[in-house]
N, C-alpha and C positions, 0 to 999 in steps of 0.2 A: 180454801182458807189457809191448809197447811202450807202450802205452797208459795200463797204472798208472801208469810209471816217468812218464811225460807230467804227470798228474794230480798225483803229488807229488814230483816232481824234485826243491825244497827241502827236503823234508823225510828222504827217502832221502840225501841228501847230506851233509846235516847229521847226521844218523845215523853215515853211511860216517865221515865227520871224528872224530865221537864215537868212534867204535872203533878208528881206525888212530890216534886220538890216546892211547888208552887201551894199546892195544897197545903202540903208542913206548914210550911212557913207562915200561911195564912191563920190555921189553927192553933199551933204551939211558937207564937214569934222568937223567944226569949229561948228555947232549945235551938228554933232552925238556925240562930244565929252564931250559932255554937261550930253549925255543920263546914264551914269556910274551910279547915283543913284538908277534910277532902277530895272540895276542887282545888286546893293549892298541890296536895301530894299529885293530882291526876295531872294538872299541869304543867308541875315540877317532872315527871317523869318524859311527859312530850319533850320538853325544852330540854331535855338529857341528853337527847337523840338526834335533835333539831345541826348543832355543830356538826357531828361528823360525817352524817348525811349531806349537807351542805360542800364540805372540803370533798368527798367522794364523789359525790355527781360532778361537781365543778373540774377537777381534776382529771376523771376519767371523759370528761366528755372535750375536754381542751385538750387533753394528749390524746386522744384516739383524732380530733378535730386534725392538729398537726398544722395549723392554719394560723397566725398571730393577729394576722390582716382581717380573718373571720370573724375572731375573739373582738379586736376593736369595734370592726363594724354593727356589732350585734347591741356590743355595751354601750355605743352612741346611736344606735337608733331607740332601743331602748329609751336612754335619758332625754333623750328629744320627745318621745312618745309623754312619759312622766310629766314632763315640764307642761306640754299644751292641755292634755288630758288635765290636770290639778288647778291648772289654772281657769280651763272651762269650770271645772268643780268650785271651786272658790267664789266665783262667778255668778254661779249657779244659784249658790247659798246666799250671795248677798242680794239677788233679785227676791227670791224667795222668801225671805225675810221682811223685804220691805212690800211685799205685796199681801204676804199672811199676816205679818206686823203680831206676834205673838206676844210681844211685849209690852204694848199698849192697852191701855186699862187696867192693869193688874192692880193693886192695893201692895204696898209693900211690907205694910206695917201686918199684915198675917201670913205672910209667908216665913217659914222656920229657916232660920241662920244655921250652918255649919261650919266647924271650925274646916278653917283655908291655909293654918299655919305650915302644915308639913306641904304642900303644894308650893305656897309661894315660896318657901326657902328653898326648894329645888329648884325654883324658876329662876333663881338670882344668881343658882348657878351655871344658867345657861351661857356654853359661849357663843360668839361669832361664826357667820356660817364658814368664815376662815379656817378661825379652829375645828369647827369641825372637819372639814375637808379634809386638814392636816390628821384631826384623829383618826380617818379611815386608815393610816397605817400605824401597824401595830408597833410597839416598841419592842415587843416580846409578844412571837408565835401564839405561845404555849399559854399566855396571859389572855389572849385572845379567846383562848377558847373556854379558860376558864371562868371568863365573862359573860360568852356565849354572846359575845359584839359582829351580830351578822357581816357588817361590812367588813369586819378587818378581818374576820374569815375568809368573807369572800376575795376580796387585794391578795391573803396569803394562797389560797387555793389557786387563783389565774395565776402566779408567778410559779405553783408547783406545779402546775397544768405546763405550762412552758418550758420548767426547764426539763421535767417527762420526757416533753412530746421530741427534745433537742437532742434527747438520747437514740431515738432512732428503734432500731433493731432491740438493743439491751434494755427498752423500757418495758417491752412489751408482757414480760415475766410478772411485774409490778402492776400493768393495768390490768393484768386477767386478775391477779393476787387482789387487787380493789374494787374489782368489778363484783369478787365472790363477799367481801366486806359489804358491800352496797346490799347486797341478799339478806344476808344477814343482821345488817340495821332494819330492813324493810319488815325482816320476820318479828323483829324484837316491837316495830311499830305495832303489826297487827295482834299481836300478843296485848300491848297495849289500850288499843280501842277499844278493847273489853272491858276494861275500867272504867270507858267514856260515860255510862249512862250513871255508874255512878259519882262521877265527877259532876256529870250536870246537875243530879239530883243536889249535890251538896251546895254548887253554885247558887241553883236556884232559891234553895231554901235559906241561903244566906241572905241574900239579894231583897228577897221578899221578907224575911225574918227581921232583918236589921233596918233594910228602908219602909216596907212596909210600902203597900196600894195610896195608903192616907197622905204620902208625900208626892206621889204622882197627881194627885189632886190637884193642888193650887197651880202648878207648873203644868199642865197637862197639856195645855195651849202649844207651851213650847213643844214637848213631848211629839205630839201630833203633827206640829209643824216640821219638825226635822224627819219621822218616819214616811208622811207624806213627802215632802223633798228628795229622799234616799231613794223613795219608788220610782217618783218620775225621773229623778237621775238615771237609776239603774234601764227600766223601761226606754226614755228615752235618748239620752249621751251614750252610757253605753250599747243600747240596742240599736241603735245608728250608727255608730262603729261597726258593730258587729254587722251588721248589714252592707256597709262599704266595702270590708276586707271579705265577704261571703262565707260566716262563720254562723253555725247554725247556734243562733247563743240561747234558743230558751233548752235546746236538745244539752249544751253544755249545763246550763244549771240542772237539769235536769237528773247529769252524772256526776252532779257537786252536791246532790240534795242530801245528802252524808253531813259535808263538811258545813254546809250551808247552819244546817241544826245544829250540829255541834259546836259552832263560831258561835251563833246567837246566845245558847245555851251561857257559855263562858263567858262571854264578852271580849276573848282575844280570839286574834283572827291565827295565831300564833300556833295553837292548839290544832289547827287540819294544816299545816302548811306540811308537815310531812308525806301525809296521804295525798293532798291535793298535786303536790311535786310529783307522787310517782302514777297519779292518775293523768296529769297533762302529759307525762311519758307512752301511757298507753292511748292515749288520745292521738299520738300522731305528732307532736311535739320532738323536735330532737334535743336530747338529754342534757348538750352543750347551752342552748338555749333555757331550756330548764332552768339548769341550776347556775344561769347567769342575771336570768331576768327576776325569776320574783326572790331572791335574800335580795337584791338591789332595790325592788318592786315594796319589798316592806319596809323599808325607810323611808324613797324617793316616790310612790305610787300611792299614798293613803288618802284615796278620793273622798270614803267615809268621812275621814278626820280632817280630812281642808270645811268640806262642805259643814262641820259641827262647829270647825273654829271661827266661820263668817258669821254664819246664822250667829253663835251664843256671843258673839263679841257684837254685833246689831242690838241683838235681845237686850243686852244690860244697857244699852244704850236709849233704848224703848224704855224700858223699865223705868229708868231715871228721868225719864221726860226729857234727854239731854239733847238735841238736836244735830245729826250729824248729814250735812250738806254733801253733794255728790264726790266732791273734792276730799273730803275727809274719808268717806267709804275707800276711795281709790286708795288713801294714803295705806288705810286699815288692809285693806287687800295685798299692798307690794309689800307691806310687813309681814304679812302671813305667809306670802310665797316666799322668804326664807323663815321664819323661824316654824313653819310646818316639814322642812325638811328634816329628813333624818330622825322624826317621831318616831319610836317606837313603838310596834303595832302589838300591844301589851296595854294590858285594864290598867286607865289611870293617865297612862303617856299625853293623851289628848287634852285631858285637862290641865295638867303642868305646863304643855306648849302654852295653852289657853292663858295661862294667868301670866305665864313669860311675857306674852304680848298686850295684855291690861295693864301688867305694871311697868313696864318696858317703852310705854309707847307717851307721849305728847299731848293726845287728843280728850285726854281728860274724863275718861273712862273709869268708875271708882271701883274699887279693887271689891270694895262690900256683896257687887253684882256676884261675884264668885261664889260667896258665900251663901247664896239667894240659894243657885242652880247643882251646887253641888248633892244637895240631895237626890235628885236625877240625873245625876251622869251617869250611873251604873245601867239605868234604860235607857241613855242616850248611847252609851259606849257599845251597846248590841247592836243597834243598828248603824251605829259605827264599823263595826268589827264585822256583819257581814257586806256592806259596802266594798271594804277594802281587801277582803278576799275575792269578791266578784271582779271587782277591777284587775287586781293580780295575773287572776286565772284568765281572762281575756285579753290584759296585757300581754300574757304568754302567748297565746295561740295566735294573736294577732303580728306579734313580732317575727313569731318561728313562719307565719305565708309570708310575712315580706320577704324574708331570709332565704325562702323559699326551703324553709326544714320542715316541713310541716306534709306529712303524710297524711293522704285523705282518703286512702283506703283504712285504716286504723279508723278513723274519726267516722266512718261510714258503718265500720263494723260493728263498733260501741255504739251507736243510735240504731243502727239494726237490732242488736241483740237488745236494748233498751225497750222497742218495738215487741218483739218478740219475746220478750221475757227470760233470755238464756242469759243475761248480764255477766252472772255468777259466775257461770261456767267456761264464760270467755276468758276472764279476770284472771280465773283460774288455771288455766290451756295457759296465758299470758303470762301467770308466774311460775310456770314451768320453763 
C-alpha cells in the first residue's frame, strides 16, 4: 500500500483535494465560495513559469536544430494537422448535438438567468482573424512576456532560436547557459506541483460552492450531452489517430494521468502544460518539436472548445424552438472555424468565443441562450479543458513520427516502467 501511495502521491492527492473540495463546498456553500483565491494563486504561479519555459525549449531546441527548413516544416505540418483535426471536432459536435438534441423540451421559464454582461463586452472586442494573425507579432518583446501572449512568445523565441543557431560555434556557450535555465525552471515547476492539490481543493470548492449541484440540474441534458461527446471524440477521433500514426494512446494517457486530474480539477488546460511539455520530452518527442507544437497547439488545437462551441451554439438553438436547416449549421460551423482560433486555453476563454459568435452572427440566435448555460460552463469548461490537453499531447507525438523526431526506445521505456512499476525511478535517472 506504501508503495502505490509512493508511485502516485500527486495524483492520490490531487484526487483527495478533488473530494474534500467537493465535499466543502457541498456542506459550507457560502465559505467554499470564498476558497477561489487559492486556485487563482496556484494557477497564477504555473502561468509565472509557463513564458520562459516556452522561450527556453523553443530557443534551445531551434538553435541546437540548426535547420530553418526543419523549423518551417514542423510549424506547417503542425497547422495543417490543427486545421483538419478541429474541423473534424466542430463536425463532430454538430452531429452530436443534433442526434442527442439536448435542447429540446427544456422549459425555459425555470431555468436561472445569469448575468452575460462581462462576457459579451469582451466578445465585441473581438477582432478579425486578420488582426489577429497580425497580433502574433509582438510590438514589444518584453510586453509579450508580461502578458504571457503564447504566440508572440512563441514568433519571438523561433526568430531568437535562428538568429542562435546563425552564430555557429559562439552560440554554443549560450545554449548550454539555457539548457541549465530550462533545469532550473523545471525544478521551480515541481516545487510547484505541491501546491496542486491544494489548488484543486480551492477550485473545486469554489466551483461547487458558488454553482452549487442544483444548477447542474436543469441543464444536465446538456452537461451529459457534451461529456458523452468529449468521450466518444476522445475514444474514437483521436484513438484512430493514434492508431494510424502507431502511438500507443491509452499507455500515453496513461502517463498524462497526473495532468489529466489536474486539468479537470482547474478547468484550464493551461495549469499541466508545463509538466505535460517536459513529459512528451521524456516520452521520446524532440524538444524542438515540443516547444513548437503545443504553445501553437493552445490557441490553434482546442478540440475540447470547437466541439463545446457547435454543440452550445445548436443547444440555444433547440432551446428556443428556433429551427436551423442544414444550410444554416454549415454557415454556424465556418464561423466557428475562425472565431475558435486563437481561444485561449484558460477558464472562461470558451465562453467569450461562444458569445462572440451569437452575437456576431446573422442567423438569429438570441444572446438570452447565453445566459441560460452559463451557470454550467464551469462543468462544461472541464471537460473542455481535458479534451484540449489530450489532443495537444497527441498532436505532439503524432507530429514528432511524421518528423521522424520521435524516439521509440524512450516511449517503450516509459510504458515498460509504467508496467513494471519503476516509473518514478526512471523519471528520476531522467532528470539527472
Amino acid at each position: 500500500m506504501r508503495s502505490f501511495y509512493k508511485k502516485n502521491a500527486l495524483l492520490i492527492q490531487v484526487i483527495a483535494g478533488l473530494i474534500l473540495g467537493a465535499v466543502f463546498g457541498f456542506v459550507n456553500p457560502k465559505l467554499a465560495a470564498q476558497f477561489k483565491p487559492m486556485a487563482d494563486a496556484f494557477i497564477n504561479m504555473v502561468k509565472m513559469v509557463i513564458p520562459p519555459i516556452i522561450f527556453v525549449m523553443v530557443t534551445v531546441g531551434i538553435a541546437s536544430m540548426g535547420d530553418v527548413k526543419k523549423v518551417g516544416k514542423v510549424g506547417g505540418k503542425a497547422m495543417l494537422y490543427f486545421e483538419i483535426v478541429t474541423t473534424i471536432a466542430l463536425a463532430f459536435g454538430l452531429l452530436m448535438v443534433n442526434v442527442l438534441k439536448p435542447g429540446v423540451g427544456l422549459d425555459i421559464s425555470h431555468l436561472a438567468k445569469a448575468d452575460i454582461s462581462t462576457y459579451t463586452a469582451a466578445a465585441k472586442q473581438t477582432h478579425t482573424f486578420v488582426d489577429f494573425l497580425v497580433g502574433i507579432i509582438p510590438t514589444n518583446a518584453f510586453d509579450a512576456f508580461a502578458k504571457g501572449d503564447l504566440l508572440q512568445i512563441l514568433f519571438f523565441s523561433c526568430f531568437f532560436g535562428i538568429g542562435l543557431a546563425a552564430l555557429g560555434q559562439k552560440g554554443k556557450p549560450i545554449i548550454r547557459g539555457m539548457e541549465t535555465i530550462s533545469e532550473v525552471l523545471f525544478n521551480i515547476v515541481n516545487y510547484i506541483m505541491k501546491f496542486s492539490p491544494f489548488g484543486v481543493f480551492g477550485a473545486f470548492s469554489f466551483t461547487i460552492g458558488k454553482y452549487g449541484l442544483k444548477t447542474l440540474v436543469p441543464l444536465a441534458k446538456l452537461v451529459g450531452a457534451n461529456y458523452l461527446t468529449v468521450f466518444i471524440f476522445i475514444l474514437v477521433v483521436l484513438g484512430g489517430i493514434a492508431t494510424l500514426f502507431k502511438v500507443k494512446f491509452f499507455s500515453l494517457l496513461r502517463y498524462l494521468k497526473d495532468e489529466i486530474v489536474l486539468v479537470l480539477a482547474t478547468s484550464s488546460s493551461e495549469t499541466a502544460m508545463p509538466t505535460m511539455m517536459k513529459k512528451l520530452e521524456n516520452y521520446g518527442c524532440e524538444k524542438s518539436v515540443v516547444g513548437l507544437v503545443v504553445p501553437t497547439g493552445y490557441s490553434f488545437n482546442l478540440d475540447g472548445s470547437t466541439i463545446y462551441l457547435s454543440m452550445a451554439a445548436i443547444f440555444i438553438a433547440q432551446l428556443f424552438g428556433i429551427p436551423l436547416p442544414l444550410d444554416k449549421q454549415l454557415a454556424i460551423l465556418l464561423i466557428l472555424l475562425v472565431t475558435s482560433k486563437g481561444a485561449a486555453a484558460v477558464t472562461g476563454a470558451g465562453f467569450v468565443t461562444l458569445a462572440a459568435t451569437v452575437t456576431g452572427t446573422n442567423i438569429g440566435l438570441p444572446v438570452e441562450g447565453l445566459a441560460l448555460i452559463l451557470g454550467v460552463d464551469r462543468f462544461l469548461s472541464m471537460s473542455r479543458a481535458v479534451t484540449n490537453l489530450v489532443g495537444n499531447a497527441l498532436a505532439t507525438v503524432v507530429i514528432a513520427k511524421w518528423e521522424k523526431s520521435f524516439d521509440n526506445k524512450k516511449a517503450d521505456a516509459i510504458n515498460n516502467a509504467m508496467k513494471n512499476g519503476t516509473l518514478a525511478a526512471l523519471e528520476g535517472n531522467a532528470a539527472k
